[in-house]
N, C-alpha and C positions, 0 to 999 in steps of 0.2 A: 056865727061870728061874721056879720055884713061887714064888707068893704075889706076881712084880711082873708090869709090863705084858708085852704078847708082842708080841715085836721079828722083826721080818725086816731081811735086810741084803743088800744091793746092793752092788756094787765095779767100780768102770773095771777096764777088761783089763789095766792097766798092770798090769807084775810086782809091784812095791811093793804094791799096793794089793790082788793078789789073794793074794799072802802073808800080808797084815794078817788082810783075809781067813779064811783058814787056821785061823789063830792064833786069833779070835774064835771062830769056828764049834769050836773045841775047848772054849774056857773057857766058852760060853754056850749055854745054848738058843733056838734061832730057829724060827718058824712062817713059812709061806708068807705073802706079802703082802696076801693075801686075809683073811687069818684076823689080822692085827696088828694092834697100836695104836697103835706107832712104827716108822718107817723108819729105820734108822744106813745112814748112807752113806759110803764111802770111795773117795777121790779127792779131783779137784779143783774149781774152779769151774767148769768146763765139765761136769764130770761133776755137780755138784749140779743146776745147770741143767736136763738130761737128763731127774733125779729128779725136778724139780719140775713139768716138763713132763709127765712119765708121769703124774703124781701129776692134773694137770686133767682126765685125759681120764676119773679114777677117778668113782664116783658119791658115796666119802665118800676125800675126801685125808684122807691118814697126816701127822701132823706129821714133821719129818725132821729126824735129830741128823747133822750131817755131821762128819765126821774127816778131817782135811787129810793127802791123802798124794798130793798136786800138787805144782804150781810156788807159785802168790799162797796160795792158799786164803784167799783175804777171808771169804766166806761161809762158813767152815768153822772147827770147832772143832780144837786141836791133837788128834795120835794119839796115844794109848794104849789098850793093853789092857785096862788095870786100873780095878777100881772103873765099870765102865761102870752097875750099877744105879744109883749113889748119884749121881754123874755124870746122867745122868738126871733121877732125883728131885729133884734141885737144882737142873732146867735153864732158863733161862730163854725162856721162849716170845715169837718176835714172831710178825704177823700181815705180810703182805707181798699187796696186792692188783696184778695182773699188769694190764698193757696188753693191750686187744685190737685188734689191726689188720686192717683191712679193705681190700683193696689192691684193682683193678681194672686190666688189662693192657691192652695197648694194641687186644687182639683181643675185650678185653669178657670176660675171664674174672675171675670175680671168688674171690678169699683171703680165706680170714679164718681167721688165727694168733692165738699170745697172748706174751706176752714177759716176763720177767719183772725183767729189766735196761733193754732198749731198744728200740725201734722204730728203725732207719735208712735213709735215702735217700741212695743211692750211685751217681756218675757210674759207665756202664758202659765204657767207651771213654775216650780221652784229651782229649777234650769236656768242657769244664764242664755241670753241668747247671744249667738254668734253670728256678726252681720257685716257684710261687705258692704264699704260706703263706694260711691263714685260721683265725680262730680264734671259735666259733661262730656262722658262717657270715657273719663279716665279714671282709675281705680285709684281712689288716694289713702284709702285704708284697708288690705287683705281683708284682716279680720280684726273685728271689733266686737271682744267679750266684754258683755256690760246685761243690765237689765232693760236696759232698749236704750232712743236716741229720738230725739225731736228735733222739729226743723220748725223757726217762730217767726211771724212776721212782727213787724216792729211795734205794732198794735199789741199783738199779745210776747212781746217779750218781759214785759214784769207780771207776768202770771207762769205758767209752767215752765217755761224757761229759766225762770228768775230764781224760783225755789231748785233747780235743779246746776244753779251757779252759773248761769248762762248768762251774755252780756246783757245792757239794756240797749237798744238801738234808736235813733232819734227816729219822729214817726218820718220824716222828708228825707232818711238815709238812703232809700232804694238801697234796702241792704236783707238778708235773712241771719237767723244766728242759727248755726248747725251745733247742736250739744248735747253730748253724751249723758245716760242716767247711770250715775252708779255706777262708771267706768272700771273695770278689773286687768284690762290690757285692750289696747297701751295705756302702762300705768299714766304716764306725765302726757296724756293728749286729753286739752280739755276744752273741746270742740273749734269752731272758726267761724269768721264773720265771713258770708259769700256776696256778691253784687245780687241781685231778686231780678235778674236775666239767667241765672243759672241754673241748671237740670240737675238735679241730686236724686240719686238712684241706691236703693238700698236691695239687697240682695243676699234673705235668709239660707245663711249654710247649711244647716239641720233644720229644715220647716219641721222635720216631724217627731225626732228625739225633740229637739227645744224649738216648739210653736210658739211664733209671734203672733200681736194681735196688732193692728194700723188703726190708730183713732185721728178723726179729724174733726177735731172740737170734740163732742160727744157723741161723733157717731161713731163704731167701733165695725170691722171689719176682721173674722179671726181667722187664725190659721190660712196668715200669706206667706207667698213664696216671694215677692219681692212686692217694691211700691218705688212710684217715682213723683218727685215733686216740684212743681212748677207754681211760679205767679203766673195768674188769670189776670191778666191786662184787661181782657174784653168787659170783667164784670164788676168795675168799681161799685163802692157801697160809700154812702154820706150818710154822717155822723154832724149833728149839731151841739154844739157848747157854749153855755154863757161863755162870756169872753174873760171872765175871771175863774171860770176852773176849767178850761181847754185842755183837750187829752193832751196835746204835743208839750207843753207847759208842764203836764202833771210826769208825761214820761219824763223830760228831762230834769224834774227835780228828784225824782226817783233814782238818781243816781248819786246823790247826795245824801241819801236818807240815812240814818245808823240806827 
């Protein structure tokens, strides 16, 4: 690709997506991931998530133009082959800063992931779990029986948050949505919008009559004794969008949808 940016491309193992694949790699020029300037990704949202997770552990992340060849692809752009510089050159960039969770197990090992959807607290057995919320370092809920409790940034609040009745938050809110699953007591608490400056601290009553599991995104951490969760300022992540189906566009019409 003389004269524009130097792209590398990544693709889920799914067939679709390594034909797409194929297809690209014939009509483009790509460089190793090392040597780029943009990431095209193809797949789904589990697959962008992947991307984006490789992309922290980098020392300078790639922004990343993803092409839906999943099931939702919320966070993805439609596929085609064609026109991908200009596509590109027109793209609209967001900034999307990730959760970091700090878990601690019930044996004193202690996690620290990053999320870029959610952090979740999940009964492990058919036990409710019983969980102290705090929120910088004030206790705002004793006890909280429920089948766990997720904390969303605004990126992934129409994903697990959303199915679990949680608000939508605009992506420029600097805000998190804290939301109970399955709530059993307190009956009428159904969760709360925090500023994404705030330390939320959860803290299993019974780790070991009723064992929680800490997921963040998909990576799952079991039998902890508490987790705390924080926005990572230091480790922003760029996401590129045609400028006709822009995530921040697509979250706010999601709140319209029936």
């Amino acid at each position: 690709m003389s004269g524009e940016r130097r792209l590398a491309l990544a693709a889920s193992p799914s067939p679709q997506a390594q034909e797409a694949a194929q297809e690209l790699r014939r009509r483009y020029e790509w460089v190793p991931a090392a040597e780029a300037e943009i990431m095209v990704a193809l797949g789904g949202d589990g697959f962008l998530l992947q991307t984006l997770h490789a992309m922290m552990d980098r020392h300078r992340p790639l922004p990343i133009f993803g092409m839906n060849l999943g099931t939702v692809g919320f966070l993805m752009n439609n596929w085609s082959a064609d026109l991908l510089e200009s596509r590109l050159l027109a793209a609209r960039t967001i900034r999307v800063a990730p959760l970091r969770m700090e878990a601690t197990t019930v044996d004193g090992v202690k996690h620290a992931l990053s999320a870029i959807n959610e952090v979740s607290l999940l009964r492990e057995t058919r036990q409710t779990a019983w969980i102290e919320v705090s929120v910088d370092k004030r206790v705002v809920l004793p006890e909280l029986v429920a089948d766990g409790v997720l904390v969303a940034t605004p990126a992934g609040s129409t994903a697990y948050n959303f199915s679990a009745h949680g608000p939508i938050l605009p992506l420029d809110s600097n805000l998190m949505a804290l939301t109970p699953i399955s709530p059993f007591r307190p009956r009428r608490w159904r969760g709360a919008i925090l500023p994404d400056r705030t330390c939320i601290r959860f803290q299993v009553l019974d780790p070991v009559k009723r064992p929680v599991s800490a997921v963040a995104d998909q990576r799952e951490v079991r039998d902890v004794a508490s987790v705390e969760v924080t926005v990572d300022r230091g480790s922003p992540l760029t996401l590129m969008f045609d400028p006709e189906h822009a995530l921040d566009d697509r979250i706010a019409a999601e709140q319209f949808a029936i």
